[in-house]
C-alpha positions as YAML, in Angstrom:
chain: A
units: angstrom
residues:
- id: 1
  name: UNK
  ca: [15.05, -60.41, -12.85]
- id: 2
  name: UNK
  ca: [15.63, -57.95, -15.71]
- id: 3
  name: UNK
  ca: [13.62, -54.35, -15.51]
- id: 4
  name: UNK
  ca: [13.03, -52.29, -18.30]
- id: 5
  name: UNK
  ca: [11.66, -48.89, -17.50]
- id: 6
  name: UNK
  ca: [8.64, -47.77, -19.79]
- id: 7
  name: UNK
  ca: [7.31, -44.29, -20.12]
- id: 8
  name: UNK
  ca: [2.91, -44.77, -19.86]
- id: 9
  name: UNK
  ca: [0.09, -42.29, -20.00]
- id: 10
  name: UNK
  ca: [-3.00, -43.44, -17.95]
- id: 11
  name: UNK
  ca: [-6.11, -41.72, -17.13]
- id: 12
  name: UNK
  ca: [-5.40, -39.71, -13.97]
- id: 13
  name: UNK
  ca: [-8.78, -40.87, -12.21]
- id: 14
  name: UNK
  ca: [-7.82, -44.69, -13.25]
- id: 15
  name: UNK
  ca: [-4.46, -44.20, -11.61]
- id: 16
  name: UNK
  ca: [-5.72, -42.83, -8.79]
- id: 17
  name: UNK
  ca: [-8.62, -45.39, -8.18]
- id: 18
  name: UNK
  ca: [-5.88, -47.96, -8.66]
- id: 19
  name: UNK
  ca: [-3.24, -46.52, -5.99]
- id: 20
  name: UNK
  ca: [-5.84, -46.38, -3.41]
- id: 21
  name: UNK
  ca: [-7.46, -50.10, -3.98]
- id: 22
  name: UNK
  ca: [-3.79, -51.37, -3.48]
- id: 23
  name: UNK
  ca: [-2.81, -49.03, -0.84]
- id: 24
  name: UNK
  ca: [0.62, -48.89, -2.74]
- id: 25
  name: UNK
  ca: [2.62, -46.33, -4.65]
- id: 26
  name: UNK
  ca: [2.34, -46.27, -9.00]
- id: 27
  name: UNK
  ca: [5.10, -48.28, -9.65]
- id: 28
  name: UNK
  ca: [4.03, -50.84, -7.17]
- id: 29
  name: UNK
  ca: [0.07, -50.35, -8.55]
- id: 30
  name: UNK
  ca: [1.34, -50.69, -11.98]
- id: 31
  name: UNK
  ca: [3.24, -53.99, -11.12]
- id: 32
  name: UNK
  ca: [0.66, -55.43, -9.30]
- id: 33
  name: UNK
  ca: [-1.45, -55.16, -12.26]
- id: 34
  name: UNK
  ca: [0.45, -56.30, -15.12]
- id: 35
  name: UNK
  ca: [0.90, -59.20, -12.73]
- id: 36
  name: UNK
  ca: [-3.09, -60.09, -12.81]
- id: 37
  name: UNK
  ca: [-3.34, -59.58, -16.48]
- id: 38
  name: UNK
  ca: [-0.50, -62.39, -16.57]
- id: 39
  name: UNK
  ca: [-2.42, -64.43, -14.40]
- id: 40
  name: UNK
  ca: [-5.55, -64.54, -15.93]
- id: 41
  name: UNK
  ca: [-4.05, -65.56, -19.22]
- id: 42
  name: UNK
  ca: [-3.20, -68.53, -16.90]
- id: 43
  name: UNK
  ca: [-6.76, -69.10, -15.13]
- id: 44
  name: UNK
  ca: [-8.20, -69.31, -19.24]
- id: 45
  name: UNK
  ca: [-6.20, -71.67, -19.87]
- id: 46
  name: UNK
  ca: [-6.85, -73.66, -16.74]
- id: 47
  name: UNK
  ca: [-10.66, -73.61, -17.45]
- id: 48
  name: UNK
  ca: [-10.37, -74.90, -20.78]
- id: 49
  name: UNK
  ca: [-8.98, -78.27, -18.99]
- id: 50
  name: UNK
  ca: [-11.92, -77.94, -16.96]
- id: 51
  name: UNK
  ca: [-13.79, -81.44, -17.08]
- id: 52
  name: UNK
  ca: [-10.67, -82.83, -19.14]
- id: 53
  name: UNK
  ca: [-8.37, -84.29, -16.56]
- id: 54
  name: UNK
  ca: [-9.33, -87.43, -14.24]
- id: 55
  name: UNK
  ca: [-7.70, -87.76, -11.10]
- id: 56
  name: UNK
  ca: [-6.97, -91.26, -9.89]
- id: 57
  name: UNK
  ca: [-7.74, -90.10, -6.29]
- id: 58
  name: UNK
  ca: [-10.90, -90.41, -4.36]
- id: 59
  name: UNK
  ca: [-12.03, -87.31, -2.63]
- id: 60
  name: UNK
  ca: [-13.85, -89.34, -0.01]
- id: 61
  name: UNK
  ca: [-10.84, -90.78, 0.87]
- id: 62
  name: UNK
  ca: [-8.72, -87.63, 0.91]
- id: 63
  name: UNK
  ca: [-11.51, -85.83, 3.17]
- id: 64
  name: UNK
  ca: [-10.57, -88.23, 5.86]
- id: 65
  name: UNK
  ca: [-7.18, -87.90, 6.65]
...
């Protein structure tokens, strides 16, 4: 995986709120949370299939193995 190293200013009380939710260092915070905003780019688009894709299997079924 490339890196690229970016310089960032951020609110010192944000950056400290976020370091002790994850328990981690910045770099790791920082990571962590670009990775969410990726994700829920991902979970929009999932909801807009919402109620647009049949599945061919029968949950009844499924529940009993």
């Amino acid at each position: 995986m490339k890196t690229k190293k970016i310089t960032v200013f951020v609110a010192e009380e944000l950056l400290d709120k976020a370091t002790q939710a994850t328990g981690q260092g910045i770099t790791d915070t920082v990571r962590k949370g670009l990775r969410l905003v990726a994700a829920s780019c991902v979970y929009s688009e999932l909801r807009k299939l919402r109620g647009k894709i049949k599945f061919s299997i029968d949950l009844k079924e499924l529940r009993e193995d």
